[in-house]
MDAnalysis code that builds the backbone (N, CA, C; Angstrom):
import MDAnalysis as mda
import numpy as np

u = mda.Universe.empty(648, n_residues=216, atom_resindex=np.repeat(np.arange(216), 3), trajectory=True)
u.add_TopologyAttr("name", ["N", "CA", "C"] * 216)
u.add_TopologyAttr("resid", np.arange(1, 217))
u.add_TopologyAttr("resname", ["UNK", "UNK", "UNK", "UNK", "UNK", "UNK", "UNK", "UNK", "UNK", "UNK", "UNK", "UNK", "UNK", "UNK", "UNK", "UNK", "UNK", "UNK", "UNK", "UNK", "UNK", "UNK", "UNK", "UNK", "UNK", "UNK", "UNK", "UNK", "UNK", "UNK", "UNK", "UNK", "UNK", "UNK", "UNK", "UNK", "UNK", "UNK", "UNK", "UNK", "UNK", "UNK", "UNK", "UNK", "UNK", "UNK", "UNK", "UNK", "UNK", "UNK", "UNK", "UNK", "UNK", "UNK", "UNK", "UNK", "UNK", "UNK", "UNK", "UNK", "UNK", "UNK", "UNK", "UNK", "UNK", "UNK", "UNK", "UNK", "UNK", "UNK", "UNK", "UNK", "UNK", "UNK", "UNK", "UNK", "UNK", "UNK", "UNK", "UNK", "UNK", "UNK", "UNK", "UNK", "UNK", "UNK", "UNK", "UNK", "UNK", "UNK", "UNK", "UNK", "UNK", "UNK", "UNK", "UNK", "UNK", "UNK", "UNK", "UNK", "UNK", "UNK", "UNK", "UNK", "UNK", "UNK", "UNK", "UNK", "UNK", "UNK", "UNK", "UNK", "UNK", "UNK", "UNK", "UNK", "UNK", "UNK", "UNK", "UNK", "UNK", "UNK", "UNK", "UNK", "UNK", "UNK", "UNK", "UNK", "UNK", "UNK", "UNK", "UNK", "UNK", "UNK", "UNK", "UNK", "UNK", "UNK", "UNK", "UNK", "UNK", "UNK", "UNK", "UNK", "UNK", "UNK", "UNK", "UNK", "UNK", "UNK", "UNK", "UNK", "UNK", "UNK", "UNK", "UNK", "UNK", "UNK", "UNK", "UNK", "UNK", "UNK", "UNK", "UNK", "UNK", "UNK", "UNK", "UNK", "UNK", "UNK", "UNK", "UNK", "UNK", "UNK", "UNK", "UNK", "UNK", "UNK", "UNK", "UNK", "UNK", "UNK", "UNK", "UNK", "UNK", "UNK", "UNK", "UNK", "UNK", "UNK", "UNK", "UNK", "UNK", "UNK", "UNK", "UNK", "UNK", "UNK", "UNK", "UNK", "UNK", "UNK", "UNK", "UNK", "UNK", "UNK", "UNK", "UNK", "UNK", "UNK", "UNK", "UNK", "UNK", "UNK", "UNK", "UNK"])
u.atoms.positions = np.array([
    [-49.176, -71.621, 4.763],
    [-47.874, -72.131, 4.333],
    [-47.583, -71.714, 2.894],
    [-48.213, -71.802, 1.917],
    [-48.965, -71.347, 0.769],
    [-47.664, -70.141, 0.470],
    [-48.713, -69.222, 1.628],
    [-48.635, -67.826, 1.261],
    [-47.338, -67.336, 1.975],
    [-46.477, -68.227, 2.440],
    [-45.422, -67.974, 2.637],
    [-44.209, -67.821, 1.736],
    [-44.610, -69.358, 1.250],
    [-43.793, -69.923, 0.175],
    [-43.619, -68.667, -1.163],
    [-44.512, -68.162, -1.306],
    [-45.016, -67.408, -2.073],
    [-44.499, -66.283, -1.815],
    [-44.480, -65.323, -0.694],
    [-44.152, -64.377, -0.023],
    [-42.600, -64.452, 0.071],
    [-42.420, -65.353, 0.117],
    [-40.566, -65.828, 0.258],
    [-40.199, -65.214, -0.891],
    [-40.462, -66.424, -2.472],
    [-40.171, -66.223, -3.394],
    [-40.029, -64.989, -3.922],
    [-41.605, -63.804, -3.849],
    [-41.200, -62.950, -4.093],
    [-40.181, -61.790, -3.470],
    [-40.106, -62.007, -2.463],
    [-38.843, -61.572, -1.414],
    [-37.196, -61.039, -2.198],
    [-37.140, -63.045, -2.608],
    [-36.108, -63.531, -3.128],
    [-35.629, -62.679, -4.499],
    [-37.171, -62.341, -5.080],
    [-36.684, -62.178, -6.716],
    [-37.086, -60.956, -6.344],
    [-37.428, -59.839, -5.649],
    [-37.297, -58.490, -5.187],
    [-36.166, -58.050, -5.136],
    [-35.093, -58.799, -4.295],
    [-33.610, -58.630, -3.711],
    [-32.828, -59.283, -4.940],
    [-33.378, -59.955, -6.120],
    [-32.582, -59.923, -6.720],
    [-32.489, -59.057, -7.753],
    [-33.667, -58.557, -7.907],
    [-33.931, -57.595, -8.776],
    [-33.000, -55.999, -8.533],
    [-33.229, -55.470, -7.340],
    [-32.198, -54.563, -6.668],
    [-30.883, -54.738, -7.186],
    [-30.205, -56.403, -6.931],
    [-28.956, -56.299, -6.641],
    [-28.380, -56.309, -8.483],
    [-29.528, -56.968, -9.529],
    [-28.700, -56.507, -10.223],
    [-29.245, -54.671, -11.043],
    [-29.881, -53.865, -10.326],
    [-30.035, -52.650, -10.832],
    [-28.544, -52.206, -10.064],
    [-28.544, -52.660, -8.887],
    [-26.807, -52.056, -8.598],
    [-25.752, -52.415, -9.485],
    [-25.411, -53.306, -9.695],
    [-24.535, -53.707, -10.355],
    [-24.472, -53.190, -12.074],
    [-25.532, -52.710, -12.497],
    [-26.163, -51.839, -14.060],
    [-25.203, -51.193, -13.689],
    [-25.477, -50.379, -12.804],
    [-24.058, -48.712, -13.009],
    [-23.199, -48.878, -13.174],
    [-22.498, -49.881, -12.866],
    [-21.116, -50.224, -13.091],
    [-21.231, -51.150, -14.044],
    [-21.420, -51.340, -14.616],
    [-21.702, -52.870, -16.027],
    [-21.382, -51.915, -16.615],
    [-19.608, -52.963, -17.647],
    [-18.835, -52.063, -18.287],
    [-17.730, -51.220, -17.806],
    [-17.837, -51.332, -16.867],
    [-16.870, -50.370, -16.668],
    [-15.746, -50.906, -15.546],
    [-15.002, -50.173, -15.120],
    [-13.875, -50.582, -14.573],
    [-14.185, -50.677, -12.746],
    [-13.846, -51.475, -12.471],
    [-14.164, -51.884, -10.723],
    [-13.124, -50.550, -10.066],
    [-11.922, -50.652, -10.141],
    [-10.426, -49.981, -9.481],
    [-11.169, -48.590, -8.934],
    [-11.005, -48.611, -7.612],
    [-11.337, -48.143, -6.860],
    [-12.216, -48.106, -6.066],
    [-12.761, -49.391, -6.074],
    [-14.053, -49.862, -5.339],
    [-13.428, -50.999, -4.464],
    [-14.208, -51.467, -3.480],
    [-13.690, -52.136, -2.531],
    [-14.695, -53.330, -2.440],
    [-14.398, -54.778, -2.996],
    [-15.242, -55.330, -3.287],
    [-14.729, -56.535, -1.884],
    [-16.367, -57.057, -1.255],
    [-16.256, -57.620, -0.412],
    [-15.430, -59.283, -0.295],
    [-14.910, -59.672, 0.453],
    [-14.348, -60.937, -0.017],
    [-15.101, -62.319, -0.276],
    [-16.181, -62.351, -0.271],
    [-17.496, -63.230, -0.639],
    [-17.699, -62.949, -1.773],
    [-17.758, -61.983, -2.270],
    [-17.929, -61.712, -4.188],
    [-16.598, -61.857, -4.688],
    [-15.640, -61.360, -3.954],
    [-14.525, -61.513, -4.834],
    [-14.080, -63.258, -5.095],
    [-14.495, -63.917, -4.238],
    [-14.506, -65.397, -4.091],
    [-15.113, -65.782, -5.355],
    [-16.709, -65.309, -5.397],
    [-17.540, -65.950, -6.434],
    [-16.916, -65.260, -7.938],
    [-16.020, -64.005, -7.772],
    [-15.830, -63.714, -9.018],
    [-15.115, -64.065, -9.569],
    [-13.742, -65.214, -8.457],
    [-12.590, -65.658, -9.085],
    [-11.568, -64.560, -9.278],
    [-11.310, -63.566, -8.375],
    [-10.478, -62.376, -8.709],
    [-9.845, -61.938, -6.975],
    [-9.215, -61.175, -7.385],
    [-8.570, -60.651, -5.889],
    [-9.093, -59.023, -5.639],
    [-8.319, -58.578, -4.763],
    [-8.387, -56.998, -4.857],
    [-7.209, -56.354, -5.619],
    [-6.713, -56.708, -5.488],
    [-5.406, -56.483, -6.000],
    [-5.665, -56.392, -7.596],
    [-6.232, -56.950, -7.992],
    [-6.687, -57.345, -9.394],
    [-7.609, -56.264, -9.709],
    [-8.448, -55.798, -8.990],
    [-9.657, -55.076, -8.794],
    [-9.047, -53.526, -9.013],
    [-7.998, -53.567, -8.042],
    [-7.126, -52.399, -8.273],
    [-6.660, -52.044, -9.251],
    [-5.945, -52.936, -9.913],
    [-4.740, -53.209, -10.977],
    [-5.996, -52.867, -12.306],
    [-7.255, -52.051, -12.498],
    [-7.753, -51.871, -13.516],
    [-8.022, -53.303, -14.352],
    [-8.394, -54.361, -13.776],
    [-8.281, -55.674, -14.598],
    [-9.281, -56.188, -14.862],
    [-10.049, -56.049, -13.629],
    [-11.568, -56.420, -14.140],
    [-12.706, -55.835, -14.182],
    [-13.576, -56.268, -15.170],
    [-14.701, -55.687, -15.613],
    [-15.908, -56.444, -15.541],
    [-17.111, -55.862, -15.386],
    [-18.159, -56.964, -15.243],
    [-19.288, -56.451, -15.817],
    [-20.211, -56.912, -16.680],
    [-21.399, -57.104, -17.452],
    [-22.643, -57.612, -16.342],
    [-23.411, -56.902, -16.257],
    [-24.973, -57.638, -16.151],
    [-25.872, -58.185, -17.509],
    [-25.698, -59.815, -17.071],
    [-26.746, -60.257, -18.008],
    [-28.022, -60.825, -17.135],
    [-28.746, -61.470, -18.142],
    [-30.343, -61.515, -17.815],
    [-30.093, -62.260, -16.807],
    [-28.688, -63.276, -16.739],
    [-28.846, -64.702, -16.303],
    [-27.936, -64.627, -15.157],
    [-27.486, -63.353, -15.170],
    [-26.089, -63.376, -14.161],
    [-24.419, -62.292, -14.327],
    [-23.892, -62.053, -13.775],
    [-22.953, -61.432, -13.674],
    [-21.629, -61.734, -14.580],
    [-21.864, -61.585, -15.326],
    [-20.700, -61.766, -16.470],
    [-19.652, -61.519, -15.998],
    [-17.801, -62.235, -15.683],
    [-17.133, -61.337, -15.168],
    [-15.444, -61.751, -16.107],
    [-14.899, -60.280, -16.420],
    [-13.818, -60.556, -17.112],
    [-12.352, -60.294, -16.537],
    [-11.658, -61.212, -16.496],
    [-10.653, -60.938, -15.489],
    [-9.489, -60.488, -16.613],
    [-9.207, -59.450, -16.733],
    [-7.847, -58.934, -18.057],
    [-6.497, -59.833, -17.520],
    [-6.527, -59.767, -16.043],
    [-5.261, -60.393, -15.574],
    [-4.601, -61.619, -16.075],
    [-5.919, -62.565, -16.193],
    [-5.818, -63.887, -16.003],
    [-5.825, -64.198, -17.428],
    [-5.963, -63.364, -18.359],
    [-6.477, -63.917, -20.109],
    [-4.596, -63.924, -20.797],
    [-4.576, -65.006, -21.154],
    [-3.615, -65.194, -22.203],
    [-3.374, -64.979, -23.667],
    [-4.292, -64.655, -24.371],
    [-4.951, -64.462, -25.587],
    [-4.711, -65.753, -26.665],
    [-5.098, -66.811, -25.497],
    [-4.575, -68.461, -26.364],
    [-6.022, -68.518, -27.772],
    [-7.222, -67.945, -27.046],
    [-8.483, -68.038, -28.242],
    [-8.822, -69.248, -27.831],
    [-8.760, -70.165, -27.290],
    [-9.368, -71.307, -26.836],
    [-10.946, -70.369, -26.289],
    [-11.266, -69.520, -25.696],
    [-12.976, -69.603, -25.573],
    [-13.652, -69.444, -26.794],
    [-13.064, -68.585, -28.064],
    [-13.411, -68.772, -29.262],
    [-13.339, -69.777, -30.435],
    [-12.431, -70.374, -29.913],
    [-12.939, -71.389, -30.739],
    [-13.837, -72.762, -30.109],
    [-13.653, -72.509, -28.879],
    [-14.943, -73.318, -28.327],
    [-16.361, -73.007, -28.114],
    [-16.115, -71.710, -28.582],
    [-17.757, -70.579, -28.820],
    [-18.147, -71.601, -30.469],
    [-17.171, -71.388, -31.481],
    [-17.813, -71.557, -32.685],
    [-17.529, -73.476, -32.372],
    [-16.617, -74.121, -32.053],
    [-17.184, -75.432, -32.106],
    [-18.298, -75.746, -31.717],
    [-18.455, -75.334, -30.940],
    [-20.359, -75.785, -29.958],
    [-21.134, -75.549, -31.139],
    [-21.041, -73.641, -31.323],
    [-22.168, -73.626, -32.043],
    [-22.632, -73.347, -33.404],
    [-21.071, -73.855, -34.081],
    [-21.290, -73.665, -35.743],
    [-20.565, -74.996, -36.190],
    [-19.845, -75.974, -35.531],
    [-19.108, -77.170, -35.630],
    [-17.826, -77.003, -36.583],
    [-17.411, -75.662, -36.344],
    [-16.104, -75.582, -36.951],
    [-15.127, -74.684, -36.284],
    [-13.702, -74.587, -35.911],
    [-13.243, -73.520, -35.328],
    [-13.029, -72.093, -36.303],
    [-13.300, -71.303, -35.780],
    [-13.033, -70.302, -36.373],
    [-13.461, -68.743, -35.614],
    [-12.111, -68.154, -35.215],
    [-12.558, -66.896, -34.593],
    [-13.162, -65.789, -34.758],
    [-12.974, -65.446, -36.839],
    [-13.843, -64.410, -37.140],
    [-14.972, -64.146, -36.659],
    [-15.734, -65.674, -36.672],
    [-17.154, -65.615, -36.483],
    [-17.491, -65.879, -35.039],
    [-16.336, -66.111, -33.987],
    [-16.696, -66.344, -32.605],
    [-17.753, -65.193, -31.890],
    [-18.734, -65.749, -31.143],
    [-19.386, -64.480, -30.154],
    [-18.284, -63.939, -29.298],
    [-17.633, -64.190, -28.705],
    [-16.710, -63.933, -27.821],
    [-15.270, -63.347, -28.624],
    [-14.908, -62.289, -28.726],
    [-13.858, -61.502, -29.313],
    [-12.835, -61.378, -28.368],
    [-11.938, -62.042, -28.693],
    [-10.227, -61.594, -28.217],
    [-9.523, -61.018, -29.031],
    [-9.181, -61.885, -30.415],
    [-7.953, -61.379, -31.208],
    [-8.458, -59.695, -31.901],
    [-9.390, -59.406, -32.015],
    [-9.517, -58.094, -32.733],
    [-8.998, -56.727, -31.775],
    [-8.508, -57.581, -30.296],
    [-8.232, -56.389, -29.489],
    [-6.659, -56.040, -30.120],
    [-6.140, -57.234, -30.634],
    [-5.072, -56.285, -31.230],
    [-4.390, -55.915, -31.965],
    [-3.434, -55.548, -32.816],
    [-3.466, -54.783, -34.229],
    [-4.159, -54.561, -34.815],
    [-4.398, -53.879, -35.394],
    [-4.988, -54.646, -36.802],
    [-4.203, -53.839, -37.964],
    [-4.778, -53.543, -39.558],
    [-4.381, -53.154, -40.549],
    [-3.683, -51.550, -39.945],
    [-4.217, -50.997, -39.205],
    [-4.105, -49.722, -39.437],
    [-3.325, -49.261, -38.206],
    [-2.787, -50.205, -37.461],
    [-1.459, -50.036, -36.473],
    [-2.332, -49.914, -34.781],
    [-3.617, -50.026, -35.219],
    [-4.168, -49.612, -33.751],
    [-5.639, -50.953, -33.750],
    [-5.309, -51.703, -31.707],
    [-6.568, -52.426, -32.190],
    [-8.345, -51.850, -32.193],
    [-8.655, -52.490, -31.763],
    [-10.632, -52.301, -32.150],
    [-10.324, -50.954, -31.147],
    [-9.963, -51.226, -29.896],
    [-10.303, -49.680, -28.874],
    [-8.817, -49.255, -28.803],
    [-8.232, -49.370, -30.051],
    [-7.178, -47.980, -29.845],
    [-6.355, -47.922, -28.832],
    [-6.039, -49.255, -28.383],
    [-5.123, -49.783, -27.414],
    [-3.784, -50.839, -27.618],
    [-2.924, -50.704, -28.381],
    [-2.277, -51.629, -28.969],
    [-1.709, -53.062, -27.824],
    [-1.899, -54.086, -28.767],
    [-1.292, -55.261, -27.867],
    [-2.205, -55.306, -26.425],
    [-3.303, -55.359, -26.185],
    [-4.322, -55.441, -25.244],
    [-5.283, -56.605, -25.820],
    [-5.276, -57.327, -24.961],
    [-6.403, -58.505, -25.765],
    [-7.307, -58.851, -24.181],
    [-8.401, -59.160, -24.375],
    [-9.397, -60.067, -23.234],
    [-10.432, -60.401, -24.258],
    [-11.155, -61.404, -23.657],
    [-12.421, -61.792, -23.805],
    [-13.827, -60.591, -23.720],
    [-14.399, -60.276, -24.806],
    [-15.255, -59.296, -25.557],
    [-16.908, -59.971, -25.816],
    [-17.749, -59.123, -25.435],
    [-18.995, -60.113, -25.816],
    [-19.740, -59.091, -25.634],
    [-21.253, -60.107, -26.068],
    [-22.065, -59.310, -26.329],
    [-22.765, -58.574, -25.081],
    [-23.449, -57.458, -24.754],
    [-23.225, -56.649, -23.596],
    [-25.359, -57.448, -23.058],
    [-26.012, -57.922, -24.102],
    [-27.562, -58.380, -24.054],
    [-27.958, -56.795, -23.526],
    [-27.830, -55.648, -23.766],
    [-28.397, -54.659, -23.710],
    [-30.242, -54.848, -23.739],
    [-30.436, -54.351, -22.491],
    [-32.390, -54.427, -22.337],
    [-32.970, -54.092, -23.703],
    [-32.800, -52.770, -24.234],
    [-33.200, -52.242, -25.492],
    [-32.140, -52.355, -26.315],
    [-31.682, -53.137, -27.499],
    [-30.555, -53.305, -28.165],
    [-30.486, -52.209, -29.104],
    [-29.804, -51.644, -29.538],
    [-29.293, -51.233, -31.071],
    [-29.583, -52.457, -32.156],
    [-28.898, -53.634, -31.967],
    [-28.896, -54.400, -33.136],
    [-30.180, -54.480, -33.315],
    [-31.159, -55.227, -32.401],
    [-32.439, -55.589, -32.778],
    [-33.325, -54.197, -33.305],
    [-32.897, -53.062, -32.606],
    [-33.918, -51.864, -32.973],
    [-33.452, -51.991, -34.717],
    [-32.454, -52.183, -34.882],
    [-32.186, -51.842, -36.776],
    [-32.463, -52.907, -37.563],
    [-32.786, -54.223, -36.234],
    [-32.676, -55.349, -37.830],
    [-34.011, -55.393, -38.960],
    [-34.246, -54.858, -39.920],
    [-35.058, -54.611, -41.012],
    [-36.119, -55.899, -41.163],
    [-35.692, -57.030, -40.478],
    [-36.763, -58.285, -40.234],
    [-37.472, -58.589, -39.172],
    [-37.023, -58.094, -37.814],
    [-37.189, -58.417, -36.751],
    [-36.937, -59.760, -36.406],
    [-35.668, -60.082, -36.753],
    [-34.948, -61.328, -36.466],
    [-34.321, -61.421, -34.968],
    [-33.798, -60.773, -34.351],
    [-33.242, -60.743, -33.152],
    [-34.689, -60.478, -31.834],
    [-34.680, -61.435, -31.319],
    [-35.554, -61.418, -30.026],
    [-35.133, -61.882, -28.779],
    [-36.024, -61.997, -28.008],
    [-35.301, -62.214, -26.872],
    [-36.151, -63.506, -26.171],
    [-35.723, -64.629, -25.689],
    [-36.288, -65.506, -25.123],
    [-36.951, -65.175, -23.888],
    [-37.204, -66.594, -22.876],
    [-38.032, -66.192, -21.542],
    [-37.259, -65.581, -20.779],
    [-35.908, -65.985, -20.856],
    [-35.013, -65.375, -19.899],
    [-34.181, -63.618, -19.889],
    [-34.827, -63.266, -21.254],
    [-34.151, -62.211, -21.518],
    [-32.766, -62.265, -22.246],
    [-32.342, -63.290, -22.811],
    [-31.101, -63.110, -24.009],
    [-31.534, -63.384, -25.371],
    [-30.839, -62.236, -25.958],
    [-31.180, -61.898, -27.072],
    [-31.225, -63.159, -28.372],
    [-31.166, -63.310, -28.774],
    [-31.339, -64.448, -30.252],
    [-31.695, -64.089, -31.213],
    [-30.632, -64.400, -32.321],
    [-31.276, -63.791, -33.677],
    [-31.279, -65.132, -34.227],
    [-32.821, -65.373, -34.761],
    [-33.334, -66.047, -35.906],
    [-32.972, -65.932, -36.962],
    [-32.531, -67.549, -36.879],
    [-31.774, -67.718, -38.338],
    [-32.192, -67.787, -39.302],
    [-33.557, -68.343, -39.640],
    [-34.353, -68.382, -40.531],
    [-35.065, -66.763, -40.982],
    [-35.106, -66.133, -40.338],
    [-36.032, -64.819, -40.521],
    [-34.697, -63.783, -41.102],
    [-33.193, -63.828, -40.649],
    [-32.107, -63.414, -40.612],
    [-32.133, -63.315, -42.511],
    [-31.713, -62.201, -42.803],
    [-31.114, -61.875, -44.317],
    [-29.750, -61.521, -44.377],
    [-29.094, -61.188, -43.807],
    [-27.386, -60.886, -43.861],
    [-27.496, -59.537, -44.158],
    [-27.956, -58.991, -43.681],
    [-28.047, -57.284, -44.420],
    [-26.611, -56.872, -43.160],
    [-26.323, -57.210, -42.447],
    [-25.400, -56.316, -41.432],
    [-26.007, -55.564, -40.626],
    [-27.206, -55.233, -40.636],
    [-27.827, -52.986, -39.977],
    [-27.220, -53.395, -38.493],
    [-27.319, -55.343, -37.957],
    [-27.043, -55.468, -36.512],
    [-25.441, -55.226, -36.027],
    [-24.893, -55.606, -36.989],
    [-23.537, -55.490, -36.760],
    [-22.741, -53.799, -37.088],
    [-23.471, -53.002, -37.524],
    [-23.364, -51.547, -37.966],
    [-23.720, -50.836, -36.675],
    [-25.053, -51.532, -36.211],
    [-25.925, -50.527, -35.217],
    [-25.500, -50.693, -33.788],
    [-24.788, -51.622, -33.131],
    [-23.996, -52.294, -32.363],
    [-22.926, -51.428, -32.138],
    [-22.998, -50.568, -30.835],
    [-21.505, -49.609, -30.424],
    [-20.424, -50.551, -30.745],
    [-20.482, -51.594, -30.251],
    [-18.922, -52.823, -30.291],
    [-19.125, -53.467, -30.920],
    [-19.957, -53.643, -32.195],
    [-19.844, -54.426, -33.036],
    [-19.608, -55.410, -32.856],
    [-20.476, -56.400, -32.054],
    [-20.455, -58.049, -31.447],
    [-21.481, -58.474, -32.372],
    [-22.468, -58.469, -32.925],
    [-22.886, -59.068, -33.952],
    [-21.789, -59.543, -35.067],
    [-21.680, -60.659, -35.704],
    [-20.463, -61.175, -36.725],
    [-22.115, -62.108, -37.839],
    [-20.873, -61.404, -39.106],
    [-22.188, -61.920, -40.013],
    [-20.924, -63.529, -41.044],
    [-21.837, -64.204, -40.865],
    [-20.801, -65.481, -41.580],
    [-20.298, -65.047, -43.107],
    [-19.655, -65.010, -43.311],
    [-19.043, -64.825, -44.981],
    [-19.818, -65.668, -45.919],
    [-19.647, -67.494, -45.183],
    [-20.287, -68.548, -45.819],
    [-22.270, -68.843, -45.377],
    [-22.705, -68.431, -44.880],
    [-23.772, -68.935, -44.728],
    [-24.634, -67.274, -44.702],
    [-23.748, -66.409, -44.474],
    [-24.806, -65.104, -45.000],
    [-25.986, -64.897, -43.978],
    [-25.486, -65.357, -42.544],
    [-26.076, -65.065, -41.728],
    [-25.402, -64.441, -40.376],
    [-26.095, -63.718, -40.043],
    [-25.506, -63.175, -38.407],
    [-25.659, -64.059, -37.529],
    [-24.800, -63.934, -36.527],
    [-24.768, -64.260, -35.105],
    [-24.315, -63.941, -34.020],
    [-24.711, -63.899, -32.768],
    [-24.473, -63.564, -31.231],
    [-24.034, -64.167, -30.233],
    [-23.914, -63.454, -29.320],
    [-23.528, -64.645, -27.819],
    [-25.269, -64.866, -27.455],
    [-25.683, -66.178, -26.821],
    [-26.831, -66.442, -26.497],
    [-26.643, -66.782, -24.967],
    [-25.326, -66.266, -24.620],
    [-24.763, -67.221, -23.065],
    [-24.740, -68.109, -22.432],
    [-24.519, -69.252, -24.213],
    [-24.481, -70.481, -23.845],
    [-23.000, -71.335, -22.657],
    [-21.863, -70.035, -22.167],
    [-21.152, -70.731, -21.568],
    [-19.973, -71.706, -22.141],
    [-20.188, -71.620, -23.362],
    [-18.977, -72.500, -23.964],
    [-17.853, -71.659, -24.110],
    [-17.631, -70.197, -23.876],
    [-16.411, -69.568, -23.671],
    [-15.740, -70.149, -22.425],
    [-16.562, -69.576, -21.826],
    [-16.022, -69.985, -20.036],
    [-15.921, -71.364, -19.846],
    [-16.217, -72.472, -20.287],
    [-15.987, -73.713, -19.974],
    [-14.574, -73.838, -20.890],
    [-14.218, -73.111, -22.252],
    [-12.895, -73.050, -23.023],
    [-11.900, -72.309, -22.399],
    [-12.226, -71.827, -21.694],
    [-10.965, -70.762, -20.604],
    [-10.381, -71.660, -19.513],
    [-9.203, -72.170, -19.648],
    [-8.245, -73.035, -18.615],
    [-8.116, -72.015, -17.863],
    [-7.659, -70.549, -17.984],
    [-7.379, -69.836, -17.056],
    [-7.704, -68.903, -16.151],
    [-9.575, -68.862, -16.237],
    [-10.544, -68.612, -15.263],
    [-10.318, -66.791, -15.920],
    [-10.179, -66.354, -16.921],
    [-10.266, -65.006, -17.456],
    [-11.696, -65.049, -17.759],
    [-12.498, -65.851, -17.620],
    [-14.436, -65.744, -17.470],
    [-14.915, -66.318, -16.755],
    [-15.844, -65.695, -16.060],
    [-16.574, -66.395, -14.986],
    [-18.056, -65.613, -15.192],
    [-19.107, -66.343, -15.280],
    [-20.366, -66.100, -14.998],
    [-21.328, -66.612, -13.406],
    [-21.657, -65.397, -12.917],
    [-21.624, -65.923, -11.309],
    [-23.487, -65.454, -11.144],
    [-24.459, -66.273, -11.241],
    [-25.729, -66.511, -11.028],
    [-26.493, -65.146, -10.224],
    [-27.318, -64.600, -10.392],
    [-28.061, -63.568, -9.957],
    [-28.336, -64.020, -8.399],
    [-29.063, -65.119, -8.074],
    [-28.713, -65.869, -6.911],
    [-27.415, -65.741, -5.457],
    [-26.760, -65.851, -6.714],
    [-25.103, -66.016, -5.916],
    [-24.648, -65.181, -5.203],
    [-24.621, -63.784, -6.024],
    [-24.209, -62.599, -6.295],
    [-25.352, -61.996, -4.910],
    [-26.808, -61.988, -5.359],
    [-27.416, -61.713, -4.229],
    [-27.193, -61.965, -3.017],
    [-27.014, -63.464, -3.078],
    [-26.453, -63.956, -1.753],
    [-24.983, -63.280, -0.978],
    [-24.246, -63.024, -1.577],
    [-23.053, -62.713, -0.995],
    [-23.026, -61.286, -0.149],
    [-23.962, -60.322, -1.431],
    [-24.216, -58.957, -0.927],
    [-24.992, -58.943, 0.495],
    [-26.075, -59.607, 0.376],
    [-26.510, -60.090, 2.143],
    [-25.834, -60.618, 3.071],
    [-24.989, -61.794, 2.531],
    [-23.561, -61.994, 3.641],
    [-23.264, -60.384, 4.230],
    [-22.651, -59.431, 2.970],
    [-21.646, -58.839, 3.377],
    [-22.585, -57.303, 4.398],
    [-23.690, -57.297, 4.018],
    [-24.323, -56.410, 4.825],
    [-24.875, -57.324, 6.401],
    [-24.650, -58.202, 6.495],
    [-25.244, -58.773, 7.911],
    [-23.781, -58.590, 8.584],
    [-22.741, -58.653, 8.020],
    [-21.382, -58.559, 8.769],
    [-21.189, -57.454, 9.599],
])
């Protein structure tokens, strides 16, 4: 019985392991033109139509399927400032993990990706091998049991190299406290989103559905 239980489990975390190396290739990038089954599109909170319409995008993290719906985002900043209430006890978007407003203008007539008047929800990508952590000069940024990244605050000097070395520059260093910080995927974006423009959908879940859709 034992060695079932056992045999199961690893089964379980075999097939989940697969399903998110599938989902890597496409992390980042644009769904439209893929034909996503209606059991994921359920768990992702999105349509096809949406899928089509170039709208959504999806991230693999350690913990689960990150998913960003462009359609559905208003650019109200409610997940950012419920990123920094949780986890600095003040609102403020500069320093949010989760980036909306920099998608658009800025000083120089064009936003962060050179897309004017485009805004969604932006985060950190938890890259396996990071940039930030390969440069930070302390070895402040690590990664817990689960695989998301964390930079130590105490070990942390404010030098920037994480926020420099970072293709998207999701590291934000505080002005006032002279320290960096990240998304840790604590979920307080997505619980600040009234309008379901984030959804994080469990390695579990995601597995599960893909087996739905191949037994069909």
């Amino acid at each position: 019985m034992c060695e079932n239980k056992s045999q199961n489990k690893l089964d379980q975390m075999l097939s989940q392991e697969m399903t998110r190396r599938k989902f890597m290739k496409i992390s980042g990038k644009s769904l439209a033109g893929l034909t996503v089954s209606a059991s994921l599109l359920s768990l992702m909170g999105c349509t096809q139509e949406q899928v089509d319409s170039d709208a959504i995008t999806v991230w693999t993290m350690p913990t689960g399927l990150l998913v960003v719906n462009q359609a559905k985002c208003t650019g109200c900043q409610r997940c950012e400032i419920n990123c920094t209430l949780v986890n600095d006890g003040e609102a403020s978007s500069h320093i949010s993990r989760v980036k909306v407003t920099r998608n658009l203008m800025d000083n120089d007539g064009h936003g962060t990706y050179q897309d004017d008047w485009v805004y969604f929800p932006d985060t950190c990508r938890q890259c396996d091998q990071p940039w930030c952590g390969e440069a930070c000069p302390v070895e402040a940024i690590y990664a817990d049991e689960n695989g998301v990244k964390h930079i130590d605050q105490e070990k942390c000097v404010g030098c920037g190299a994480c926020v420099g070395a970072c293709p998207w520059h999701m590291p934000t260093l505080n002005p006032e406290t002279k320290k960096s910080s990240k998304c840790i995927l604590c979920g307080s974006c997505i619980e600040g989103c009234v309008t379901g423009a984030l959804a994080m959908v469990p390695w579990d879940a995601v597995t599960a559905a893909e087996q739905k859709t191949r037994k069909q």
